[in-house]
N, CA, C and O atoms as a CHARMM CRD file, in Angstrom:
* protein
*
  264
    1    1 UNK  N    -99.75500   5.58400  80.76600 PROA 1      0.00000
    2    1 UNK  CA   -99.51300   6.35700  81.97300 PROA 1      0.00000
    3    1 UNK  C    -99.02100   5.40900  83.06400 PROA 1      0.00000
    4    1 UNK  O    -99.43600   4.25000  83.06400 PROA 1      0.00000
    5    2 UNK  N    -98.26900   5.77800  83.87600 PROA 2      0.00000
    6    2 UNK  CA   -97.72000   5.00100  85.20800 PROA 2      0.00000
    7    2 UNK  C    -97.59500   5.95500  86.18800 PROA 2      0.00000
    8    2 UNK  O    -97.37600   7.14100  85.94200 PROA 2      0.00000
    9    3 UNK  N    -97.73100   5.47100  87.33400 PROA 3      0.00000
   10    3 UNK  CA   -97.91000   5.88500  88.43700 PROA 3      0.00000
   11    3 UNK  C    -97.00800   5.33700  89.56200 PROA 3      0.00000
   12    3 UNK  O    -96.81100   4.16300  89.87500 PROA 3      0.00000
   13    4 UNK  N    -96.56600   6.33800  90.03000 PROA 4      0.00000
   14    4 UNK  CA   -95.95400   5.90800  91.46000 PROA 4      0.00000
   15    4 UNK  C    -95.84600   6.84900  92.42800 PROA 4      0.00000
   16    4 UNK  O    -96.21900   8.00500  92.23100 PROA 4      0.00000
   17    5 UNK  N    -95.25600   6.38700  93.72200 PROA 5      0.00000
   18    5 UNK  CA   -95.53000   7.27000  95.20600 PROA 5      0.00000
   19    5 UNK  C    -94.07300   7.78300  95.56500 PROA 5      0.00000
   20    5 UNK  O    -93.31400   6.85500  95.84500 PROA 5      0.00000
   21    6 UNK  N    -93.47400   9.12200  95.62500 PROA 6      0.00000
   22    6 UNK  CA   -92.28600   9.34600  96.22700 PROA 6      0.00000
   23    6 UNK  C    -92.10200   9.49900  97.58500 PROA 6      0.00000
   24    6 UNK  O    -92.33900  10.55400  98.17300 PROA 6      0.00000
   25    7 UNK  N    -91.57500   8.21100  98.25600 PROA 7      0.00000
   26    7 UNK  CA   -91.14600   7.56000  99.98300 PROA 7      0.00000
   27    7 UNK  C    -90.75900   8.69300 100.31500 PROA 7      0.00000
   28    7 UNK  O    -91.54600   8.86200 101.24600 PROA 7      0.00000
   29    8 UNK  N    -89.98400   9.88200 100.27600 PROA 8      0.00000
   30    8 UNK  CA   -89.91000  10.69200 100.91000 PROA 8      0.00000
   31    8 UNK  C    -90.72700  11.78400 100.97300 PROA 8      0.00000
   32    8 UNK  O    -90.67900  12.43700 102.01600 PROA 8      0.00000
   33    9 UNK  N    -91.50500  12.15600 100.05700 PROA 9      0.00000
   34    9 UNK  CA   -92.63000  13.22600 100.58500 PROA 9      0.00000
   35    9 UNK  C    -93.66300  12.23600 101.39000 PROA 9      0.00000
   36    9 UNK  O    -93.98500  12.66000 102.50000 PROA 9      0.00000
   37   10 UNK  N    -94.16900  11.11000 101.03600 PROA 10     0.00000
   38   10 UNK  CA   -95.35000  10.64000 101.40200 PROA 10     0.00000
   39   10 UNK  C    -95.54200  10.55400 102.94100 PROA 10     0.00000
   40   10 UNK  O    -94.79900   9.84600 103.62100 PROA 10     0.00000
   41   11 UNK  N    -96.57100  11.30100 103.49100 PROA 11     0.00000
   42   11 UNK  CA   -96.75500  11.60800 105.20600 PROA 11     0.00000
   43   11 UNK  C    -97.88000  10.41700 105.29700 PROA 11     0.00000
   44   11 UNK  O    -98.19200  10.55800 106.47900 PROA 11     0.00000
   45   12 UNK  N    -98.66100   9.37500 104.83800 PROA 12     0.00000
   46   12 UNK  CA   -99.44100   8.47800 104.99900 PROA 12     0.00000
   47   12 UNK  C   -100.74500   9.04300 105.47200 PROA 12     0.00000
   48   12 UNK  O   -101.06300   8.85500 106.64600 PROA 12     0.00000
   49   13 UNK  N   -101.86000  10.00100 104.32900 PROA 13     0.00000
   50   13 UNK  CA  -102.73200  10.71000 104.72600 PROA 13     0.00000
   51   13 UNK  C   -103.02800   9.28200 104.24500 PROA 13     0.00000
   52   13 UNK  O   -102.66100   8.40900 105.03100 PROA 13     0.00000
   53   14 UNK  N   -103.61600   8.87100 103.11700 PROA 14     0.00000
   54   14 UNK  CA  -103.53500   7.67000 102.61100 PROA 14     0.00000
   55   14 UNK  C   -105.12500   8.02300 101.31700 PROA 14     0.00000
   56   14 UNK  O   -105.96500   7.22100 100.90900 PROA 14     0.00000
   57   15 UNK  N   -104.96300   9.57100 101.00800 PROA 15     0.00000
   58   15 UNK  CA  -105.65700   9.85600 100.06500 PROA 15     0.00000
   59   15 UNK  C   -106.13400   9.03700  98.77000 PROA 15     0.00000
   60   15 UNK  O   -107.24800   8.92400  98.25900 PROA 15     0.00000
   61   16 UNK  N   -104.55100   8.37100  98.33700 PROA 16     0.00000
   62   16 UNK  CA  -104.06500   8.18400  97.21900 PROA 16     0.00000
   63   16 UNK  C   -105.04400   6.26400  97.35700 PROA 16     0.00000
   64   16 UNK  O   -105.96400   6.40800  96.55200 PROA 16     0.00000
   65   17 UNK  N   -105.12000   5.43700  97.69500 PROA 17     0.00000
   66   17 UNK  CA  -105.62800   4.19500  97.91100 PROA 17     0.00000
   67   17 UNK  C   -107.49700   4.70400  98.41900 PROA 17     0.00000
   68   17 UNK  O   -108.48000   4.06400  98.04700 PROA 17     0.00000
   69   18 UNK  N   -107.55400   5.93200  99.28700 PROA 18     0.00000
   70   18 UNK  CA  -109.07300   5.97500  99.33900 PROA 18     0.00000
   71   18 UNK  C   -109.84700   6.59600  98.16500 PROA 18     0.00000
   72   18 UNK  O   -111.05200   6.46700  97.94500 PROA 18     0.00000
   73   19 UNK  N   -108.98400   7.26500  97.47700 PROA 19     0.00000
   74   19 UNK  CA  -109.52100   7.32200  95.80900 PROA 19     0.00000
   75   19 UNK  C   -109.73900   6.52000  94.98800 PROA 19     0.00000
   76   19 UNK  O   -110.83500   6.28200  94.47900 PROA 19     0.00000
   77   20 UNK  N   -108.35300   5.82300  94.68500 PROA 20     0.00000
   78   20 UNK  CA  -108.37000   5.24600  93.52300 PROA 20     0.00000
   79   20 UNK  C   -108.16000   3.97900  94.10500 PROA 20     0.00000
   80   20 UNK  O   -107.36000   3.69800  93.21300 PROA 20     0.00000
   81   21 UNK  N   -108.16100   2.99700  94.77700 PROA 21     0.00000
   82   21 UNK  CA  -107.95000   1.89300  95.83800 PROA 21     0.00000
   83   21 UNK  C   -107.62400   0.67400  94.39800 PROA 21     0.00000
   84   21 UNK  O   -107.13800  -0.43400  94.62300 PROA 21     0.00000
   85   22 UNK  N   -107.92200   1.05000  93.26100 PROA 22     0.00000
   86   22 UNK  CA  -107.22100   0.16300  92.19600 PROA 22     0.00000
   87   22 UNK  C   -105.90200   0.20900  92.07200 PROA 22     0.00000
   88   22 UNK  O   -105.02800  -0.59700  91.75400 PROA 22     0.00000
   89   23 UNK  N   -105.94400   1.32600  92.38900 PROA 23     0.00000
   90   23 UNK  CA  -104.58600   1.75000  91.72500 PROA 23     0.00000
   91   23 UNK  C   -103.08600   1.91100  92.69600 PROA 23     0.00000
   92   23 UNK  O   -102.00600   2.30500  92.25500 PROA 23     0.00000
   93   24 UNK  N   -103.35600   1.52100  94.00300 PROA 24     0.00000
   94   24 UNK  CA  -102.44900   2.43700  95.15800 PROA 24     0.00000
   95   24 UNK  C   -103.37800   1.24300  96.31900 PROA 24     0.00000
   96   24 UNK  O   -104.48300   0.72200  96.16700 PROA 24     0.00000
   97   25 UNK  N   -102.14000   1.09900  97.73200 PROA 25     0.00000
   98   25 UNK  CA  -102.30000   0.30900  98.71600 PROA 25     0.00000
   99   25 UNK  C   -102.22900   0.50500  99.35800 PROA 25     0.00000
  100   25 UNK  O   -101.33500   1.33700  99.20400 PROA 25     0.00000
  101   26 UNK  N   -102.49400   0.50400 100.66300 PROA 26     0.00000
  102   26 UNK  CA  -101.76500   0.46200 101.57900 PROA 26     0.00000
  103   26 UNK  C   -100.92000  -0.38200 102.50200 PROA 26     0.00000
  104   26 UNK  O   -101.37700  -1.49100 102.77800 PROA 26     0.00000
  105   27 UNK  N    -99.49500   0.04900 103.14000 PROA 27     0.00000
  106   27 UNK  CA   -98.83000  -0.80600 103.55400 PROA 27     0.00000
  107   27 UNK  C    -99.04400  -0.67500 104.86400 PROA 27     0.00000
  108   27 UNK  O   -100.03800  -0.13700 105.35300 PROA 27     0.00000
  109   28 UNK  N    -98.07700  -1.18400 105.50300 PROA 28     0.00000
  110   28 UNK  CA   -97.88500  -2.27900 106.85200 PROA 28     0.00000
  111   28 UNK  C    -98.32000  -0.46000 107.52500 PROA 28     0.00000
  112   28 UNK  O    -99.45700  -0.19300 107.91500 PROA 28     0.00000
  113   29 UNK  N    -97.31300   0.44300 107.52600 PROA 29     0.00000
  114   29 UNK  CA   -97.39900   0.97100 108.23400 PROA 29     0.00000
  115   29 UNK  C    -97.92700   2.45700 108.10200 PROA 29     0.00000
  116   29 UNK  O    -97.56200   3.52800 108.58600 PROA 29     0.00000
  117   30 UNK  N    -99.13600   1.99500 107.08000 PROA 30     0.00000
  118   30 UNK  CA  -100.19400   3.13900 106.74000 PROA 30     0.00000
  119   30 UNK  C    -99.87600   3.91800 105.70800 PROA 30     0.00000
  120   30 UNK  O   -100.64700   4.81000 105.35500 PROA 30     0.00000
  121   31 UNK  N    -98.96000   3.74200 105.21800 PROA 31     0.00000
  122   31 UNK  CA   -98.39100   4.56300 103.46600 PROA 31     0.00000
  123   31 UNK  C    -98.74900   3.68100 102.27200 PROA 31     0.00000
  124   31 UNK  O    -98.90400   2.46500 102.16100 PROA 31     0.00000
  125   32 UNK  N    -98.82900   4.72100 101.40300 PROA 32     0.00000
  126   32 UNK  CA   -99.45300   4.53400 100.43000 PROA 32     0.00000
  127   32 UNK  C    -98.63500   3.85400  99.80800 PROA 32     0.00000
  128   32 UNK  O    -97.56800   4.45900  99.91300 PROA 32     0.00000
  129   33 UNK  N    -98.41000   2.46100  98.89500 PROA 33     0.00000
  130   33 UNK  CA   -97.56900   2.26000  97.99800 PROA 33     0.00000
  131   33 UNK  C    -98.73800   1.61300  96.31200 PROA 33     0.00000
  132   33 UNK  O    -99.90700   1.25300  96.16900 PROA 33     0.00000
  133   34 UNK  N    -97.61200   1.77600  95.45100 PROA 34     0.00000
  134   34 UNK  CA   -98.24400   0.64100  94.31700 PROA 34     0.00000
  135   34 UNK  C    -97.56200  -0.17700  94.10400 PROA 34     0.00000
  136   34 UNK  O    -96.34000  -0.32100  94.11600 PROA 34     0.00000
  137   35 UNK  N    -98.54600  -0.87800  93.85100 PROA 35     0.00000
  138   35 UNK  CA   -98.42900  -2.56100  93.21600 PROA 35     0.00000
  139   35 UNK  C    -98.14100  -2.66900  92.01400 PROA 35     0.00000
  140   35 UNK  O    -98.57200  -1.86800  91.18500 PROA 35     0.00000
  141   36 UNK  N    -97.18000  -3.91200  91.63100 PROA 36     0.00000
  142   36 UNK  CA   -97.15100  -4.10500  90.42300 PROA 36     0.00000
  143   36 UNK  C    -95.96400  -3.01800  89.68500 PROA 36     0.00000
  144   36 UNK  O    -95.41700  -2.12800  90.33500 PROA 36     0.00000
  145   37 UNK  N    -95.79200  -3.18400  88.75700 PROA 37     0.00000
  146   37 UNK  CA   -95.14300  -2.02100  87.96100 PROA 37     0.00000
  147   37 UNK  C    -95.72300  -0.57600  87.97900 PROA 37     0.00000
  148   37 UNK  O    -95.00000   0.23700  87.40400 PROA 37     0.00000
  149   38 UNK  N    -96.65300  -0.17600  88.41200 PROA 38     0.00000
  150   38 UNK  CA   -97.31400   0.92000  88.05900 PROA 38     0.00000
  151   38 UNK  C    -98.08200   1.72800  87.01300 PROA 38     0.00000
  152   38 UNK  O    -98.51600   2.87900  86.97200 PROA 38     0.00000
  153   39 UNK  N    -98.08200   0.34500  85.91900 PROA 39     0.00000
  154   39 UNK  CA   -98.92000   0.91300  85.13900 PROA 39     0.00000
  155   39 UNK  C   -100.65900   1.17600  84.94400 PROA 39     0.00000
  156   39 UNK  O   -101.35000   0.27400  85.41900 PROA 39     0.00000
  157   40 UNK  N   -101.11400   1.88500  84.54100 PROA 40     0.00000
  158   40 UNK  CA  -102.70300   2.69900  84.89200 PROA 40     0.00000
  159   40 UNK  C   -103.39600   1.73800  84.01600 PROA 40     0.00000
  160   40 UNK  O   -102.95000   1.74900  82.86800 PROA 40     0.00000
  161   41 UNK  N   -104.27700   0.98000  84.21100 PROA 41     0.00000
  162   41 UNK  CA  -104.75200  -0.20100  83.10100 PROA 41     0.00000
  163   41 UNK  C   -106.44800   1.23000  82.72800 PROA 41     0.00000
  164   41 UNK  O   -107.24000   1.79500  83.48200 PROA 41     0.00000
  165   42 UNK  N   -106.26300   1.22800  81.38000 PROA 42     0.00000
  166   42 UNK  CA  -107.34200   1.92500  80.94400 PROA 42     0.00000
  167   42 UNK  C   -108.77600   2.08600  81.25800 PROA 42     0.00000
  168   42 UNK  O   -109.73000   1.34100  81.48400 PROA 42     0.00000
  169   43 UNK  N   -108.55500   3.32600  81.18500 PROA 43     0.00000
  170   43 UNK  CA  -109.75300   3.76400  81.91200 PROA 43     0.00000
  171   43 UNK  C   -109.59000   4.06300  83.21800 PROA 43     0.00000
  172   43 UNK  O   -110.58900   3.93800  83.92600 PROA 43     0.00000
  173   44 UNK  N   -108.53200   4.44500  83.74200 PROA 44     0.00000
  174   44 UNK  CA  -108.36400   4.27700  85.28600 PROA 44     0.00000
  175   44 UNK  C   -107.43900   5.77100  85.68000 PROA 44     0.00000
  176   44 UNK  O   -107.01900   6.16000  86.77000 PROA 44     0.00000
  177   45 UNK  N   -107.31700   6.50800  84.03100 PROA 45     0.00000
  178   45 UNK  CA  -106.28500   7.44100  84.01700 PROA 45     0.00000
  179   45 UNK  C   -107.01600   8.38600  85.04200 PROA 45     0.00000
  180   45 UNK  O   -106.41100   8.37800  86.11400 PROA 45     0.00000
  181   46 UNK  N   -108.30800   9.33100  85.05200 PROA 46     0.00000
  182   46 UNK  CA  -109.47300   9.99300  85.84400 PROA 46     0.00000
  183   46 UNK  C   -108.76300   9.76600  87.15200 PROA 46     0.00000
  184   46 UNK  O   -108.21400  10.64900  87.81100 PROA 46     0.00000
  185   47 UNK  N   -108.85300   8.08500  87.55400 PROA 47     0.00000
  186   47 UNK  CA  -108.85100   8.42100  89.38000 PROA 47     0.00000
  187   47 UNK  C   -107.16400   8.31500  89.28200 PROA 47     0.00000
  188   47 UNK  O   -106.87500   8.10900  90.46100 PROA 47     0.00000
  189   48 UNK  N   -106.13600   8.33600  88.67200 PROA 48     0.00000
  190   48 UNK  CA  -104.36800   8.00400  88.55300 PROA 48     0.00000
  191   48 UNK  C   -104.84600   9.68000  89.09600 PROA 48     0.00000
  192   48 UNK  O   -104.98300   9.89600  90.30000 PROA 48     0.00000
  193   49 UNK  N   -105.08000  10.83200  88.01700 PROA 49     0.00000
  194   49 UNK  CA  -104.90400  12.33400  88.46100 PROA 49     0.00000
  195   49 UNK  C   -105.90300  12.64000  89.21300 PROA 49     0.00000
  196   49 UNK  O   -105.95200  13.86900  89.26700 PROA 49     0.00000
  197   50 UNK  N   -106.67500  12.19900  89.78500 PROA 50     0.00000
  198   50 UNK  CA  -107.47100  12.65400  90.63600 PROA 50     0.00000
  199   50 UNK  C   -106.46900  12.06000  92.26800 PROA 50     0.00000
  200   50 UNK  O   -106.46800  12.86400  93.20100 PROA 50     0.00000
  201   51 UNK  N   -105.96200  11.16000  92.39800 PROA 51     0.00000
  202   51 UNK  CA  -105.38200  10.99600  93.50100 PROA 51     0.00000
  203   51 UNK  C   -103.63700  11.46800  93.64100 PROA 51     0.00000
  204   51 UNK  O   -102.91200  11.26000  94.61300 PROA 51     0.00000
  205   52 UNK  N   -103.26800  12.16100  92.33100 PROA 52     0.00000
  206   52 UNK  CA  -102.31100  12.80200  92.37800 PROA 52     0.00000
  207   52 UNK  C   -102.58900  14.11400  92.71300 PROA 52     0.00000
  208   52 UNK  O   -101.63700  14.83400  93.01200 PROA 52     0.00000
  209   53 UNK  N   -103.71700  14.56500  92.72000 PROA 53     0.00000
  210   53 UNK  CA  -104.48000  16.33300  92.71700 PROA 53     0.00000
  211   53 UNK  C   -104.83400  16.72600  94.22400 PROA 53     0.00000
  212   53 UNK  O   -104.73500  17.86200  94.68700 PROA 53     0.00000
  213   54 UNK  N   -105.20400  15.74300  94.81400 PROA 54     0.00000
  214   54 UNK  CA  -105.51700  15.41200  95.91800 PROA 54     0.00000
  215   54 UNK  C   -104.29000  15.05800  97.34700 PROA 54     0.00000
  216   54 UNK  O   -104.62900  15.33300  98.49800 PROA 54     0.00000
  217   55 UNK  N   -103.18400  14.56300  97.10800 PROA 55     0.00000
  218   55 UNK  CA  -101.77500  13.90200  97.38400 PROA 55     0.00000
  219   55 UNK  C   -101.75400  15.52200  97.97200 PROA 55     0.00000
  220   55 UNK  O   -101.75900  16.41800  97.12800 PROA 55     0.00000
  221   56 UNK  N   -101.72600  15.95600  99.74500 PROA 56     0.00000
  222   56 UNK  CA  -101.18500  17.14300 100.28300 PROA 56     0.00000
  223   56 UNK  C    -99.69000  16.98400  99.96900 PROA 56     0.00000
  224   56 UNK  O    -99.13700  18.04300  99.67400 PROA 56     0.00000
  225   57 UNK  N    -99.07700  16.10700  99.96900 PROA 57     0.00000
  226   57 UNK  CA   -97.40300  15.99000 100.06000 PROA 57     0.00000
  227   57 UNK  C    -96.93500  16.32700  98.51400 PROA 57     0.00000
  228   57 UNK  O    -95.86000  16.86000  98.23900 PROA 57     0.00000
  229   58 UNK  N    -97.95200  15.91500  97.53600 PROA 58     0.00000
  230   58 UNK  CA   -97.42800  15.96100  96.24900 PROA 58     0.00000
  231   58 UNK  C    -96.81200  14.95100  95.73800 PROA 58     0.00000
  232   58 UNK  O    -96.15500  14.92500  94.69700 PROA 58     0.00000
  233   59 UNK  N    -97.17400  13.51400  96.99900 PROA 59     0.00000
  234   59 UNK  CA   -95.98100  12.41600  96.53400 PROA 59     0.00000
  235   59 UNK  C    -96.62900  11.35300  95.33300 PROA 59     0.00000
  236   59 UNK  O    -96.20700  10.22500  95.07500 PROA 59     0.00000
  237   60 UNK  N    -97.38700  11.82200  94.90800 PROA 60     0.00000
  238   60 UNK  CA   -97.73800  10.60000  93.57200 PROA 60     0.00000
  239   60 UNK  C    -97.54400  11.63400  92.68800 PROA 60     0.00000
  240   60 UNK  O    -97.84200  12.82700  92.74000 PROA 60     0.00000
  241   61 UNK  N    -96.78300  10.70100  91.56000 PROA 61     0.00000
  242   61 UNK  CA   -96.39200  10.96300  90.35200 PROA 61     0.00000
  243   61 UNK  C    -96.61100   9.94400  89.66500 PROA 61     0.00000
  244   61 UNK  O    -96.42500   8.73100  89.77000 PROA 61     0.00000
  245   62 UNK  N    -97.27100  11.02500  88.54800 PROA 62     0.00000
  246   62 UNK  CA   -97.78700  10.74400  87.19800 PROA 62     0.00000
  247   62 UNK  C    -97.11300  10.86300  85.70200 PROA 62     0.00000
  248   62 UNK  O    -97.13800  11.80800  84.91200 PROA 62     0.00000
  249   63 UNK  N    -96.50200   9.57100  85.59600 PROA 63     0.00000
  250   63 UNK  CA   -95.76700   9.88700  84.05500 PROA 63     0.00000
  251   63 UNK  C    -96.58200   9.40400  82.99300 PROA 63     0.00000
  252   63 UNK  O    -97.08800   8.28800  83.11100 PROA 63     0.00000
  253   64 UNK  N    -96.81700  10.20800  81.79100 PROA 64     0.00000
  254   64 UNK  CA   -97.18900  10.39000  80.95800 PROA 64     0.00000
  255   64 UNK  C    -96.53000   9.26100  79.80900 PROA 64     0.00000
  256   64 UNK  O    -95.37200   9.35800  79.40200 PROA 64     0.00000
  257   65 UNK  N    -97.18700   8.51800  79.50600 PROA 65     0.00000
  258   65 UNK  CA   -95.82800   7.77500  78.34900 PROA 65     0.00000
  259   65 UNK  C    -96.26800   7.83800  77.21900 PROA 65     0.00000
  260   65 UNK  O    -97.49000   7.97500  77.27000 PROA 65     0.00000
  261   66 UNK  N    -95.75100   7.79600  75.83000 PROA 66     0.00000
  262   66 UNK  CA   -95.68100   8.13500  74.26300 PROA 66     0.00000
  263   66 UNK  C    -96.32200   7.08200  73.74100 PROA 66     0.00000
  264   66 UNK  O    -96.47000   6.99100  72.52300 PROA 66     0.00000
């Protein structure tokens, strides 16, 4: 699974880092970004959709990989 934040919906509630704060940051100017490539290191999938479920803007996305 990988995860990332889309810059144009994201309004900087900053849901996405007070959930899952492994997974998601915050930047300079209060938006949420991720680190790294975005991949979900196991066991971490729970808070990846729990802070996508949560996201009012809808801006984290969750890809599924094979």
């Amino acid at each position: 699974m990988k995860v990332q934040i889309d810059p144009g919906r994201c309004q900087g509630h900053g849901r996405c880092y007070d959930l899952a704060p492994g997974l998601f940051e915050e930047d300079d100017e209060g938006y949420g970004r991720v680190p790294g490539d975005g991949a979900v290191p196991p066991g971490q999938e729970q808070a990846a959709r729990l802070a996508a479920a949560n996201c009012p803007e809808r801006a984290v996305v969750l890809t599924e990989e094979a």
